[in-house]
Each structure stands twice: as C-alpha cells, then as structure tokens.
N, C-alpha and C positions, 0 to 999 in steps of 0.2 A: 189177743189185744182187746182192750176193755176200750169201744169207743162210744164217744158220744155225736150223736147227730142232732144240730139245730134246724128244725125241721124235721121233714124224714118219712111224711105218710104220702106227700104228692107226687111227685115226678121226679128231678135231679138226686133230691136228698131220701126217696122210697129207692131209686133205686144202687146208690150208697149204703144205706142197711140193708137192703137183702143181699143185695155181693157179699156184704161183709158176712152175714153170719152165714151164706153158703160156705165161706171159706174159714169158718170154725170161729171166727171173734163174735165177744158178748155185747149186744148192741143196746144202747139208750138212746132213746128220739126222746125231743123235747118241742111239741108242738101244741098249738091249742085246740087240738080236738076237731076241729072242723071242716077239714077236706081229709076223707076218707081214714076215718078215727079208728077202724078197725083193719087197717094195712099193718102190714110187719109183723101178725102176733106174735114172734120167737122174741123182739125185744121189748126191751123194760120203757113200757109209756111214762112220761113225766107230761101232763097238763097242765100249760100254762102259757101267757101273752110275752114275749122276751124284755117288753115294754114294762111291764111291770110287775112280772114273776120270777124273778132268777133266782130270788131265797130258794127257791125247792130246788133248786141246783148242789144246796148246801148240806154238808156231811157225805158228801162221794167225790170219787177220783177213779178219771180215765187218764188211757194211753195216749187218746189222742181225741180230738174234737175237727168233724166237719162241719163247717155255718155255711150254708148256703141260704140262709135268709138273711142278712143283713144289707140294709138299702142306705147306712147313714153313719157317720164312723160311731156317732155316739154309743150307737150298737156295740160295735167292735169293743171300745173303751167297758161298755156297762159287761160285757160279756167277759172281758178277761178280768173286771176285776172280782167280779161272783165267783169265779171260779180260783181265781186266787192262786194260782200257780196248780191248781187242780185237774188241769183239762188237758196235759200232757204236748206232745206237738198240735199244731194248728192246720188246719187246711184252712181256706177263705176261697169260696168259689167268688169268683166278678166275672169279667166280660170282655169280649175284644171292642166294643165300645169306650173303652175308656182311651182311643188314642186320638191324638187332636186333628181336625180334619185342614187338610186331603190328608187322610193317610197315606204309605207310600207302601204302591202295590209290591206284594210280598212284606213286607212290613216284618220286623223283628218284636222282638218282647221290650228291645230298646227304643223303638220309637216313642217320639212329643207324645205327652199325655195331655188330655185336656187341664185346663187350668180353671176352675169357675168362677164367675165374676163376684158372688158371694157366697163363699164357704161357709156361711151357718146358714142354709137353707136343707130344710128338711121335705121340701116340697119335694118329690119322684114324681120327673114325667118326662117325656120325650128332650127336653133341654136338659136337666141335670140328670140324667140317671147314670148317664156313662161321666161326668164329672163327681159323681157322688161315689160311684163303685172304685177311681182314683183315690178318693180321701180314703174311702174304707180301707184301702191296700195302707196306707201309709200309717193307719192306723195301726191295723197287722205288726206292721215291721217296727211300730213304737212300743208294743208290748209283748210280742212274741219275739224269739229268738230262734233262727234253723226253718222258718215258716213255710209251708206251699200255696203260693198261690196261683189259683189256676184262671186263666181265660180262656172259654168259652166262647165259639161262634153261636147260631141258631143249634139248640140242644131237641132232639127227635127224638122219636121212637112209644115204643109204647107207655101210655098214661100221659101224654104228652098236653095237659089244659089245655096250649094256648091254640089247642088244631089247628097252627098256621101251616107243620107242614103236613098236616094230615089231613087236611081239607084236601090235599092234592093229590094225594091217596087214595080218598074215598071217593072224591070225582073221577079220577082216572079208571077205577075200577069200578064204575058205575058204566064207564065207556060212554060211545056216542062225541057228539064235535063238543070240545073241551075249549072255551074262552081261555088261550094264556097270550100275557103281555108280549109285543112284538120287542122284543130287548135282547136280543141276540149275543151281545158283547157285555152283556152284564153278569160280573163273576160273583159265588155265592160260593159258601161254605158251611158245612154244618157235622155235627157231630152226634153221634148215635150214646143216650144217657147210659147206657150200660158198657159201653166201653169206657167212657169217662169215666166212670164209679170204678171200673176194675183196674184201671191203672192209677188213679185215686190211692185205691188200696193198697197195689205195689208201692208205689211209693213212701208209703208210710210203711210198709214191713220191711221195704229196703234201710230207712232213714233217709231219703233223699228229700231236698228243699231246693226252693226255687221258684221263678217265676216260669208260669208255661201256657203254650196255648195249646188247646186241646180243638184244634179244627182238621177237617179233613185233609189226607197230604196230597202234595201234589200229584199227576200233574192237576194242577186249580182246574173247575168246570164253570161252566156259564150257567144261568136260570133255565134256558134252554135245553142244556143238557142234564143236568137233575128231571125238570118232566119228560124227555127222552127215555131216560131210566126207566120211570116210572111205569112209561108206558109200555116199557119194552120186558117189566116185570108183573102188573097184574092187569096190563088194560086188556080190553076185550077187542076181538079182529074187528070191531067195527069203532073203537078208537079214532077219534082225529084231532089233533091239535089244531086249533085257528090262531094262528098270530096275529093278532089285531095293536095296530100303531098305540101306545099308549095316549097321542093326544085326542084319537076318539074315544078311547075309556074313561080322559077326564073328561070332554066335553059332554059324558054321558054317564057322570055322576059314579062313575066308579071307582071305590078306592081299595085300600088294601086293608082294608076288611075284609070285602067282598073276595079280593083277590092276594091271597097273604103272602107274605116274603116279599114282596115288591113296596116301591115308594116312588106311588106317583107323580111326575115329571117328564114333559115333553121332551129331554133330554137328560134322559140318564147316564151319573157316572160310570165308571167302572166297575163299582161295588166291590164287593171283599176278596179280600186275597193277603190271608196271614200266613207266616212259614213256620210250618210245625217240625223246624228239622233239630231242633233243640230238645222239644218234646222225645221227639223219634230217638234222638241219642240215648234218653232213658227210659227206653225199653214201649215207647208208646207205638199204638197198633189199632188199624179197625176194622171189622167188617166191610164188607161190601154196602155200597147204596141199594143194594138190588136186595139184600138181603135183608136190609134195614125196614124196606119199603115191604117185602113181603112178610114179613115177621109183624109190623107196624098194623097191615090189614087182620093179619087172622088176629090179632088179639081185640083189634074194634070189632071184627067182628061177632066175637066170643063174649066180651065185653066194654062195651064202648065206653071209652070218654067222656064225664061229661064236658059241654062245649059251655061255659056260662056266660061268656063274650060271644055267643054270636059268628066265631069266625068262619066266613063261609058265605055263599048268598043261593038264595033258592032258584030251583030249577028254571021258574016261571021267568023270575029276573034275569037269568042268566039267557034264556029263550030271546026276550024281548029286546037283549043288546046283540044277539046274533042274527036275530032280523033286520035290528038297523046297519049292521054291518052289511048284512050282505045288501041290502038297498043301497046303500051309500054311492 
C-alpha cells in the first residue's frame, strides 16, 4: 500500500508511518520540517505548510491517506481537493471531544455532537477544538466516500509532546510522596499511539470504514487507578501517593499544568467513559497499561521528549504544596 501521512515526524502520525512501513507499505509524510525533521527516514519527505503548500502534493497517487493534522474543515476541503481523487481511502484522526456535554457515561460513536455557535471560526482552543474536530468529520464524509474516522481518548506512549501522561511516569519513577489529585471517582481513558497506528492499518488492508473510538476497553478505570498502575509498574519501594482534595490544589494555585490529565474543579465530573465495543468488533486490541507505562519510561529514558509546554512542575514546587498540606 502506497500511503500517504499528513504529518507523520511527531507522535500520533510518526508513529502511523513506522507501523506502516514495518509491515512492508511505502510511506509519504507530508510535514513542515520542524519537529523532528529527520524521524521516519525509510519514507518519502515532502516539505511543506498544508496551509499553503499542497501543490507539491501534485503529480503522485496513494492508496490511502492519514491526516492527523487537521484542526479546521477548511483543511479537510483544501486537502481533498490537491489531491483530486488522488489520495485513495481516507483516514481523519479527531477526538472523543467532539461530544456535546454531559456526555453520557459509556457513551457510543452515536452520541450529541457538539454544535458550535460560530462555524467559521478558525480560532483552536479549549472552547472550539472539539467543536471544530465535528465540522472536520463532516467535512470527511462531504468529500470522501467509505471513510475512517477515528476518535481518540488521551493518546500515550512513547514521543508523546504533550508529557501529560508522562510527567506521571517520570514522577512516579523518580519515586518518593507523589502529589495526585484526591478524585477518586473520576474515570479516564487513554489509548497507547501504537496500537492506534496498527489497527489504523488493519483497517485499511482490510477496507473497513467507519466511525470508531479508539479508547481503552472496559472494564473503565478512575485517575486513581491509572497512577496505581503506574506505581505498581515502575515506582520505587519508597513510592507514596498523597491525595490531596483538589480544593486545596486550587486554593494553592495549582493547575493542570502542573498536574496533567486532571481539570481543576472543587467538584469534579465523572469524566470519560467511551465504549470501544464497536471498535473491538473490528478486530481492535491493546496492550496493557503496565506495559505502556514501562515501555513509555525506557524510551525517556534512552531518549527523552522534548517537553516545550512546560507540562510538569518542579520538585521545589511540588515540595512546598506538600508542606502546606501536611500543615494544614
């Protein structure tokens, strides 16, 4: 299979072309050069902004095209029409963000989608990102035909930028009393990027289309038990978790920077809970957390991330809200 990747050198879409060409297909990334310009070398680089290079897209033809960078449908729109019936089936990576809230715990691929209050906003940011990744889909299904499109929970694992879940990683496996949010009942889900990328793949060698969520199956875990994992796979015997009430971490300026995956709130939802039994019907499957988590550390270790947000907070800080804690 001759495919093409939008993006393709960072995280979700690196590790989409390498799956791919371990398992013998010829790969094109199409990226601008600027996070980690020299990833993938088995496939064919093209250089360029999607914003306003798609000519160099022109005089070739793949089997199949994955965009996992598109934030806006206009994207969607400019991309299929460079390609011109060129790009073969489509994948569209989005997000399980796009469903209108309260989501409804376990949640299908059929639930309310958000609706945004102005559809020509090209602004991306915490209010329209999961109403934009919507229009993108609808976009999808206006110019492809047979399409996959996949959501995504929080996406892990190695080369992972946003180190939200690897900051918890590399804390926990630094050991010693570990600040996490006292949220006991707050469910999380996340997905490891290489198993996403290799079922990705199946699907497209199968022909299968569809909408799918690619989150961890059940049974659902809490916040709680994801750093349980964690610590019961790389932390050190002197390990402690301190669960600290989330309205003393806000009253003391802590947010989920400092402490990623969480959103702080003196009263937190229930948080995520999609059903990947739809997915699992075709053929979808994942590693272990524990596995994820171990695998995750030795490649920081070997080579780290870089972290260019910041996600994380330093010892020092993390010291001085565990002193006021235990003062309190």
């Amino acid at each position: 299979m001759r495919l093409l990747v939008m993006g393709g050198t960072q995280f979700v879409g690196r590790h989409i072309a390498e799956i791919a060409i371990e398992r013998g297909h010829e790969v094109t990334v199409f990226h601008r050069g600027r996070s980690n310009a020299d990833a993938v070398p088995e496939a064919t680089h093209i250089i360029g902004d999607r914003d306003t290079d798609l000519e160099r897209l022109a005089g070739r033809e793949w089997d199949a095209t994955a965009d996992v960078s598109a934030y806006v449908p206009r994207q969607v729109a400019e991309l299929a029409e460079a390609l011109n019936g060129r790009g073969g089936r489509h994948v569209f990576v989005s997000t399980v963000s796009v469903y209108a809230e309260p989501a409804p715990q376990n949640c299908t691929e059929d639930a309310p989608l958000i609706e945004l209050p102005d559809p020509t906003t090209e602004v991306v940011d915490d209010d329209t990102y999961g109403g934009l990744k919507v229009l993108c889909e609808r976009a999808v299904a206006q110019h492809y035909t047979d399409a996959l499109v996949i959501r995504p929970t929080y996406v892990v694992g190695p080369h992972d930028y946003t180190h939200r879940f690897t900051y918890w990683v590399n804390r926990i496996a630094a050991g010693g009393r570990v600040i996490a949010p006292d949220i006991p009942g707050y469910g999380i889900q996340v997905i490891d990027a290489r198993d996403q990328a290799r079922w990705i793949l199946e699907l497209l060698e199968r022909g299968d289309s569809g909408t799918f969520h690619t989150v961890s199956p059940p049974p659902a875990f809490t916040f709680a038990d994801m750093l349980q994992t964690i610590v019961d796979a790389v932390g050190p015997a002197d390990t402690e978790l301190v669960a600290i009430d989330p309205r003393f971490l806000i009253e003391h300026d802590v947010g989920n920077v400092d402490l990623p995956l969480w959103y702080p709130s003196p009263d937190p939802d229930a948080g995520l809970n999609c059903d990947p039994s739809r997915a699992q019907a075709h053929g979808f499957a994942t590693r272990s957390l524990a596995d994820t988590v171990r695998e995750t550390l030795a490649h920081e270790r070997a080579t780290p991330t870089p972290n260019p947000d910041g996600t994380g907070w330093s010892q020092e800080r993390e010291a001085e809200v565990l002193a006021a804690w235990d003062a309190h």
